[in-house]
C-alpha positions in Angstrom: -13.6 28.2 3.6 -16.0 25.5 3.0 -17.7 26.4 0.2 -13.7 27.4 -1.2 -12.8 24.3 -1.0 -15.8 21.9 -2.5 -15.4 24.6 -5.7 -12.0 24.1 -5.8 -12.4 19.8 -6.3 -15.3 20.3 -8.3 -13.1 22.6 -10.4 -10.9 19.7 -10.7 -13.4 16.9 -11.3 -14.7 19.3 -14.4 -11.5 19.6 -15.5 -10.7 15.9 -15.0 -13.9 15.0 -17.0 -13.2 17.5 -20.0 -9.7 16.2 -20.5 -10.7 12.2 -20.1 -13.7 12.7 -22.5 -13.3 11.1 -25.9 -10.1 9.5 -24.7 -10.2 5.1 -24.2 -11.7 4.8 -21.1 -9.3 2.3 -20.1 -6.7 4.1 -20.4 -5.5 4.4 -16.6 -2.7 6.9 -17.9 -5.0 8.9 -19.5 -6.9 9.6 -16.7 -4.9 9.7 -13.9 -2.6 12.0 -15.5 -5.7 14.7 -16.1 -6.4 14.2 -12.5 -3.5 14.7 -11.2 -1.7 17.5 -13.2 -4.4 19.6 -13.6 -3.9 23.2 -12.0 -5.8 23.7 -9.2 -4.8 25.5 -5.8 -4.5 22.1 -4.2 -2.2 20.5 -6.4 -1.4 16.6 -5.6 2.3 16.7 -3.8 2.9 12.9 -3.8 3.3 9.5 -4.8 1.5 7.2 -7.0 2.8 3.8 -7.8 0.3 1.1 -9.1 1.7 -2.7 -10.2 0.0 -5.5 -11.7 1.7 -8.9 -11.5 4.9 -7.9 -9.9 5.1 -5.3 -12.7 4.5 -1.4 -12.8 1.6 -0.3 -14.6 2.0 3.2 -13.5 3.6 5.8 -11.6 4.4 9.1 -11.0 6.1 11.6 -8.7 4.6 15.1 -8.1 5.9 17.8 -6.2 8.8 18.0 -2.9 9.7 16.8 0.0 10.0 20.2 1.6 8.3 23.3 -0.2 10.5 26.1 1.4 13.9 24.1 -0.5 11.5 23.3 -3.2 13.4 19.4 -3.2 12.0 17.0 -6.0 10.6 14.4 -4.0 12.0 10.8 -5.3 11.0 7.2 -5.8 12.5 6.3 -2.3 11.3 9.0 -0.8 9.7 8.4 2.8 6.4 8.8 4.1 4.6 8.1 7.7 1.9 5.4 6.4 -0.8 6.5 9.3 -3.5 3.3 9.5 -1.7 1.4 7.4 0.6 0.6 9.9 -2.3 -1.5 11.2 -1.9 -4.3 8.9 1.6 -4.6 9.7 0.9 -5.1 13.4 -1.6 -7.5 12.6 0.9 -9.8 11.1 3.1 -9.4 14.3 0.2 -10.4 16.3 -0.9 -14.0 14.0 2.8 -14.9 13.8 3.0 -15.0 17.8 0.1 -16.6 17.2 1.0 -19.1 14.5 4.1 -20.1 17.2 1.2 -20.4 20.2 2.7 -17.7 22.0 -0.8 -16.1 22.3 -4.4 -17.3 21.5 -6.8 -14.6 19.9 -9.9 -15.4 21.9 -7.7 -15.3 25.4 -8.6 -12.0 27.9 -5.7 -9.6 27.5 -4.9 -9.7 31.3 -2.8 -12.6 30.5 -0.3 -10.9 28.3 -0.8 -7.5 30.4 -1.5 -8.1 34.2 -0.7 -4.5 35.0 -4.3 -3.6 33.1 -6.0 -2.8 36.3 -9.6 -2.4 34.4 -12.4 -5.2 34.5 -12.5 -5.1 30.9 -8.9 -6.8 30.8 -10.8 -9.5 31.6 -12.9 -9.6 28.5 -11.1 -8.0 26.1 -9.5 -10.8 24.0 -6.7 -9.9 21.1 -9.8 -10.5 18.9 -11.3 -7.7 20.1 -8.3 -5.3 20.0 -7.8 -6.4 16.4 -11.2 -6.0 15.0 -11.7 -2.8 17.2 -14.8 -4.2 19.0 -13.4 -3.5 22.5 -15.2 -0.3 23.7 -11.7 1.0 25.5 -11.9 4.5 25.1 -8.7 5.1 27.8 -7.1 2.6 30.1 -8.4 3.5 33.3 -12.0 4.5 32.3 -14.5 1.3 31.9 -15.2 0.6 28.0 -17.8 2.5 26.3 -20.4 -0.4 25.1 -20.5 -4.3 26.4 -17.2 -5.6 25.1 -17.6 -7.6 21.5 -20.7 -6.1 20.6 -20.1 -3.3 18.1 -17.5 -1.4 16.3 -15.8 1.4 18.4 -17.3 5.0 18.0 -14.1 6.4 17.0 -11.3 4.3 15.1 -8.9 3.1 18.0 -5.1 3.4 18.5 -5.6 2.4 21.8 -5.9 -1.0 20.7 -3.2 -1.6 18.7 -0.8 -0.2 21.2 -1.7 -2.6 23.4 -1.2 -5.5 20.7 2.2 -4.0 20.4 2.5 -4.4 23.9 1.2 -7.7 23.9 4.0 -9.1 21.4 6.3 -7.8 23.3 5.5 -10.2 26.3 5.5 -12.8 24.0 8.4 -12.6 21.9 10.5 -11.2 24.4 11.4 -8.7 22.0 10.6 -4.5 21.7 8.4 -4.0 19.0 10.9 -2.1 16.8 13.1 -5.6 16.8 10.1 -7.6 15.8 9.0 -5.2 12.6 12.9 -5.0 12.2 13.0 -8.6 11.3 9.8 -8.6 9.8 11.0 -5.5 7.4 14.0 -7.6 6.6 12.6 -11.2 5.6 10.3 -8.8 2.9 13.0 -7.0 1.4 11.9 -3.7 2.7 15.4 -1.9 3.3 13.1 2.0 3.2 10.8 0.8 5.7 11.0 1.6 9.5 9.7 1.7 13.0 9.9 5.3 14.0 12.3 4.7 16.8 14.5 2.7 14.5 15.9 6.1 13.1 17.3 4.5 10.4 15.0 6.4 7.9 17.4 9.0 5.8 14.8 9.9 3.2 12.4 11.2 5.3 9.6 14.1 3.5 8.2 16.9 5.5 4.7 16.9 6.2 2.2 19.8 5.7 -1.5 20.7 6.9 -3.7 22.9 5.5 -4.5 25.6 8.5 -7.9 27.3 8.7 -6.6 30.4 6.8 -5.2 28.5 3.4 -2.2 28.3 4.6 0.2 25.3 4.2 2.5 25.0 7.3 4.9 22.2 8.5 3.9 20.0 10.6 5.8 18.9 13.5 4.2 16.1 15.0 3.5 13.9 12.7 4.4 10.9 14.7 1.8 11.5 16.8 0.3 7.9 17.0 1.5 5.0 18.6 3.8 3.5 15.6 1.8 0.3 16.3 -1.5 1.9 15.1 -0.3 4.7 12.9 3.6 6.1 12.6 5.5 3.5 10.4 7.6 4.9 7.9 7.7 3.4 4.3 8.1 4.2 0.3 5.8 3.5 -1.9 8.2 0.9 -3.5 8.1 -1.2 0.0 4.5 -1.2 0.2 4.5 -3.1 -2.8 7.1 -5.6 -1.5 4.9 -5.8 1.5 1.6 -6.7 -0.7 3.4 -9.3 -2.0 5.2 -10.9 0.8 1.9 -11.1 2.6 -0.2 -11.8 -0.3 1.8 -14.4 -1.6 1.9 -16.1 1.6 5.6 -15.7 2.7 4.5 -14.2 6.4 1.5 -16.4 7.1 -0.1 -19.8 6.8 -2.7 -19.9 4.5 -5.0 -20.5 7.1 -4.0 -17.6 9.3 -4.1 -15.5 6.2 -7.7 -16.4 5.2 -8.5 -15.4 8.5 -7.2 -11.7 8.8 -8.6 -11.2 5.1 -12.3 -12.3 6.0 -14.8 -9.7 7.3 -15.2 -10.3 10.9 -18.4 -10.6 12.6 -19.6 -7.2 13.8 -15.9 -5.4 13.0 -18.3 -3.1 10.8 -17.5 0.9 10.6 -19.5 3.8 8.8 -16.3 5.2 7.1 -15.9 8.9 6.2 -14.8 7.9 2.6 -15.7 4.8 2.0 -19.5 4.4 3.9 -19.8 0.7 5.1 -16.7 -0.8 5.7 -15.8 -4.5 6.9 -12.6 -5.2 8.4 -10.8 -8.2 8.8 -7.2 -8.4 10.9 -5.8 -5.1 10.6 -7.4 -4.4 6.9 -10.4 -3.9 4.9 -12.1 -5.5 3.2 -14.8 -4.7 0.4 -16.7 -7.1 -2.1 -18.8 -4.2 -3.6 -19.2 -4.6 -7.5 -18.5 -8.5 -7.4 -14.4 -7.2 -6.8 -12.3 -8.5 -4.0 -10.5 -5.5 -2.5 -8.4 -5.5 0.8 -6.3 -2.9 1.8 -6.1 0.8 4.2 -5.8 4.2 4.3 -4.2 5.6 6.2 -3.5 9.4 8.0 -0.6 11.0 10.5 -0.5 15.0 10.8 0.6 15.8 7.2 0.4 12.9 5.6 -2.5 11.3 3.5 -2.0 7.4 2.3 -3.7 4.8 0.3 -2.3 0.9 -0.2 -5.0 -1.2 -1.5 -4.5 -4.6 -3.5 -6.6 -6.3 -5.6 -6.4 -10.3 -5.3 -8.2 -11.5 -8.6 -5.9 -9.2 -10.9 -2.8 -8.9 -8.2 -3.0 -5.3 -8.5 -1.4 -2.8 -5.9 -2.4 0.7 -6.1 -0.1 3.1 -3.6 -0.4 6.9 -3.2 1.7 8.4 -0.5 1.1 12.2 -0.4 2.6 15.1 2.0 0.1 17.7 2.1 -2.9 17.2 3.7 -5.4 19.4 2.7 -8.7 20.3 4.6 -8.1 18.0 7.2 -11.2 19.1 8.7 -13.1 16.9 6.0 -11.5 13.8 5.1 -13.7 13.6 1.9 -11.6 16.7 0.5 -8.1 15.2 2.0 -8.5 12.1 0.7 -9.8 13.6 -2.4 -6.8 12.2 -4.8 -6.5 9.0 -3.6 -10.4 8.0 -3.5 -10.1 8.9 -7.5 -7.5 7.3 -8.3 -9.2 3.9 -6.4 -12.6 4.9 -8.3 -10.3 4.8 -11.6 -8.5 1.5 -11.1 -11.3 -0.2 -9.5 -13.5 1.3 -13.3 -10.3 -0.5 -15.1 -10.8 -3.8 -12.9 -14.0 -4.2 -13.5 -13.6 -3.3 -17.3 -11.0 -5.8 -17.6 -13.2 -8.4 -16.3 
């Protein structure tokens, strides 16, 4: 199966070199399209919407919403955003504390005296948003000295209990708060799971061990906090905007959730060394500013990175996760199409 499936994407990065060779270089079109419309047996089933300057650049639609009823998936089309639900929850979190509801260096027992573990006493909201706490469950003692390293395995944990945190402090349920917060950006497609306002809703797929592509049924596994917001790829570039332009955060709060944070470094499976800031990336590699997440729930695959220097957005929302056993091959579309815009970037420049 292995072996099957590493043919199969070098099958499509031959085919994706043949067809870009003698073509402009630049041309994002160009090569996206020969990317993504070559025939392969893992064809792309998504979204891609990319916008530069508060206009599109490129896009395209491939595929359905649901395979059996063969439905045309659409521009407002739905998708659970896994990880990059983070970055929203983030925002929750340095609005509570731009109103001094919380302070980010404060032990999370305060917000949460029902935490019964000694770490509550050391964990601070820094921690949980940089993922340096070492809680690997709630009642079992953290895995390293609290603050000290990156957790071993990417945590939900944490951002649940940031969810839970804003909760005590706004007096509100988390749905309300993202509510609002999905209202003051525009984004009328965009919704906490519970919140089951979402009509446009795809149908996720996995790849099984056999080939097969089957429906998957819980793909709002995660805690909606750390992984299960639903959005279109539309509203994710209302929310770039909103939040890069400085409409949901001081500027000072915002330079701090975009600047890599002191030991909040992972080995990622796509991307090798990775710094995080609040809730999001973010890279410097090749002299280009880059912040941004992907992000994966049972079926779904997702991508929202932006680009500060050139106020680029690149989104790709796709509904079929393939080979989920290797996240190199699942995220094998979306970690081109990045390579491709980031080429064009640094061309440009």
């Amino acid at each position: 199966m292995k072996k099957t499936i590493k043919l199969t994407f070098l099958i499509i990065i031959l085919f994706y070199s043949f067809h870009s060779f003698g073509q402009n270089k630049n041309d994002l079109t160009v090569q996206i399209d020969s990317l993504i419309l070559s025939k392969t047996t893992k064809p792309f089933n998504g979204i891609i919407l990319i916008s530069k300057n508060g206009k599109t650049t490129y896009s395209k639609i491939v595929g359905y919403s649901d395979l059996e009823k063969k439905t045309p998936l659409q521009l407002n089309s739905q998708f659970v955003i896994g990880s990059i639900s983070k970055q929203i929850t983030a925002v929750l979190v340095l609005q509570e504390y731009e109103k001094g509801h919380l302070k980010l260096n404060e032990p999370i027992h305060k917000y949460l005296p029902e935490l019964t573990q000694k770490s509550a006493d050391t964990v601070t909201v820094h921690h949980l948003l940089t993922h340096m706490h070492g809680i690997v469950a709630l009642n079992k003692p953290t895995a390293f000295k609290v603050g000290t390293q990156f957790n071993y395995s990417y945590s939900n944990t944490g951002y649940d209990l940031l969810a839970k945190i804003t909760e005590r402090t706004s007096s509100k349920s988390f749905a309300e708060q993202s509510e609002e917060l999905f209202q003051k950006c525009g984004m009328k497609n965009t919704f906490h799971p519970d919140i089951k306002k979402y009509k446009n809703l795809v149908k996720g797929y996995s790849e099984q061990e056999n080939g097969k592509i089957e429906f998957e049924e819980n793909s709002f596994r995660n805690a909606p906090a750390a992984g299960s917001f639903v959005s279109t790829a539309s509203d994710l570039i209302l929310w770039n905007q909103n939040l890069q332009d400085g409409k949901l955060l001081k500027a000072s709060t915002f330079k701090m959730m975009t600047t890599k944070q002191e030991g909040a470094i992972r080995q990622h499976p796509l991307s090798g060394i990775t710094h995080y800031g609040y809730g999001i990336t973010v890279d410097t590699k090749d002299e280009i500013l880059q912040f941004g997440q992907t992000g994966f729930a049972p079926g779904f695959t997702s991508m929202n990175f932006y680009f500060p220097e050139t106020k680029t957005s690149v989104i790709v929302l796709e509904n079929i996760a393939y080979d989920s056993n290797d996240l190199k091959n699942t995220f094998f579309y979306h970690t081109q199409i990045l390579k491709i815009v980031r080429q064009e970037i640094k061309n440009y420049d």
